[in-house]
Structure formats: structure tokens, C-alpha cells
C-alpha positions, 0 to 999 in steps of 0.5 A: 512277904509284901502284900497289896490287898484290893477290895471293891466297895459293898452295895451303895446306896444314896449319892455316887459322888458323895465325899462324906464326913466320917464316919460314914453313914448312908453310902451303902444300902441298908438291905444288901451293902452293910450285910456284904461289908460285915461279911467281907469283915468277918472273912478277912478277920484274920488277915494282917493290914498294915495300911489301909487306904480307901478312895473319898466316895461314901461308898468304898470310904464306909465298906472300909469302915467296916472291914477295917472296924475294931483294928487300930489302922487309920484309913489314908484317902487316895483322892485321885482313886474315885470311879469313872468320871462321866462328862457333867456337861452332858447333864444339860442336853436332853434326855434322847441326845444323850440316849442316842449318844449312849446308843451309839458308844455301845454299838461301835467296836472297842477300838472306838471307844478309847475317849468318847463324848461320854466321859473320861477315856481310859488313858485320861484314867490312867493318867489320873491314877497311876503316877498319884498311887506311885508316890504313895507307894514311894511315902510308905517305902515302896518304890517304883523301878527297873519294872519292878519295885523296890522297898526300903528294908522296913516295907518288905514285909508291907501288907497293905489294903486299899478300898476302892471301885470296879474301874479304878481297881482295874486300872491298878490291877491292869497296870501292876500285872502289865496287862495291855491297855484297852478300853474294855476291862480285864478285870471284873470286881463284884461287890466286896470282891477281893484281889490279893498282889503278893510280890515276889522277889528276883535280884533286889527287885520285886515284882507283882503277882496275882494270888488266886487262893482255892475255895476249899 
């Protein structure tokens, strides 16, 4: 069965916006984030991957590294799948404009809060990250059509994994589930949370489903 994998990042550490050299070092906490990620490694030790992607910040890029250690699996940078993109020029304004700006996001109602002065707004996001994840899809033979996907013969059986960031993972998640979009999240990954997308064939098209294993 095709199989998409997605997993947030362990604990960081150091600089959020860092595209490191690999490997990478340094990106996840050293008293928390490399003990989740080894974890997260020993749980999935089982599981078959046949593509692994990961986006370029140190953080998703290194927890990759070690959930992925001592298998023979190149990980593929998404460069469009890094977190929530804040509004740099705010780093010029004073620290009280800029709080009173916060203050004043988090008390309107979500409806208000498609685009803000903050940052990117969700549409900006999706537009940033779905038609780029589509064509890499389509590159590993899985394309996008009739609502569905459809994969050439040699990706029906595909188990891809990909490392990522609470948002963007929601934006994936939101749009491979047909959720509706809004600004406040449907989905919430903790650190090393793993969503598990079976697709489920009907007629040559292959549709997304949510796969919510028991603990037991």
C-alpha cells in the first residue's frame, strides 16, 4: 500500500532559521532534542522507507539524520517545507510596537487573522507549499488528479517519509485530508510526532486516509 509518513522535528536548539551543512549538528537540544529523535528512531526501527525528504532548517534536517541512521536512504531537501515565515522587517521596530502588535493579533477573532502585519498569512503558506510538494510527488511517480492520486505502476506500493515543522506539516495534512482551510490549526504535532497517510484505492484513483494506530 502507498504510504506517506509525516514527522515533526525533535527539540531545537541554536538558530530556527539555519540551513546547516550536513550533517548536522547542533540544531536539536542536547538534554531533550537528541534523546527524542533516537527515541523516534528506535520506534520506527521496523518501518519501511522508501523516500525520505526532509525540510532544509537544522532542526527537521538533523532529527531526519537520526530516525534515518544506518539505512541506505538519501534524504531529498523540500526547500519550500520550512516553518511559518515571520515579517523580518518588524525586527526594525521597537520592542513595545511590536508587542502591542502581537497583543493586538491574539485578541481579534480567527476570522481576522487570515494575513496580518505578523507574517506570512495561511494562504501565502499554501501557496508556498502545496503546488512545490505536488511536483515532487509527481518526480517519484505519484501524481495529483480527479481529487485523488494516481501513481505509476512502480509507486503503488511507495512508503515515503518526509521531516518537517508543526505548520507546514499542517498545511500537508490539512490539504491531503480536504480539511477546510482556516487560520487556526486542525492539527497539532508534538515534538517527533508521527502522522501515518495510507492511500486507499477506488477505480485507478488513490485517495488519502488518516491512519490512527492503537497504543497497545
Amino acid at each position: 500500500m502507498m504510504k506517506l509518513t509525516l514527522i515533526r522535528h525533535a527539540q531545537m536548539a541554536g538558530d530556527p532559521f539555519i540551513c546547516p551543512e550536513r550533517p548536522v549538528k547542533g540544531s536539536l537540544s542536547e538534554e531533550v532534542g537528541i534523546g527524542q529523535a533516537e527515541a523516534t528512531a528506535k520506534a520506527l526501527k521496523e518501518e519501511r522507507y522508501d523516500c525520505a525528504f526532509s525540510s532544509p532548517y537544522g532542526r527537521a534536517l538533523q532529527t531526519a539524520e537520526i530516525v534515518l541512521a544506518g539505512r541506505q536512504l538519501d534524504i531529498g531537501i523540500m526547500p519550500y517545507l520550512y516553518e511559518w515565515m515571520p515579517n523580518r522587517e518588524l525586527e526594525k521596530v521597537p520592542s513595545t510596537v511590536f508587542e502591542e502588535m502581537q497583543r493586538q493579533v491574539g485578541d481579534a477573532y480567527a476570522e481576522e487573522t487570515w494575513k496580518t502585519e505578523l507574517g506570512e498569512g495561511y494562504f501565502d503558506m499554501c501557496a508556498r507549499i502545496i503546488p512545490p510538494f505536488l511536483r515532487d510527488l509527481s518526480k517519484i511517480g505519484i501524481h495529483s488528479r480527479m481529487g485523488g492520486f494516481v501513481p505509476e505502476e512502480a509507486a503503488k506500493e511507495l512508503s515515503v517519509v518526509i521531516f518537517a515543522h508543526g505548520g507546514s506539516l499542517g498545511i500537508l495534512m490539512n490539504f491531503l485530508l480536504g480539511v477546510r482551510p482556516f487560520p487556526v490549526a486542525s492539527f497539532a504535532f508534538e515534538h517527533t510526532g508521527a502522522a501515518v497517510i495510507e492511500f486507499v484505492e477506488r477505480k485507478g484513483i488513490y485517495y488519502p486516509r488518516m491512519l490512527i494506530p492503537a497504543h497497545h
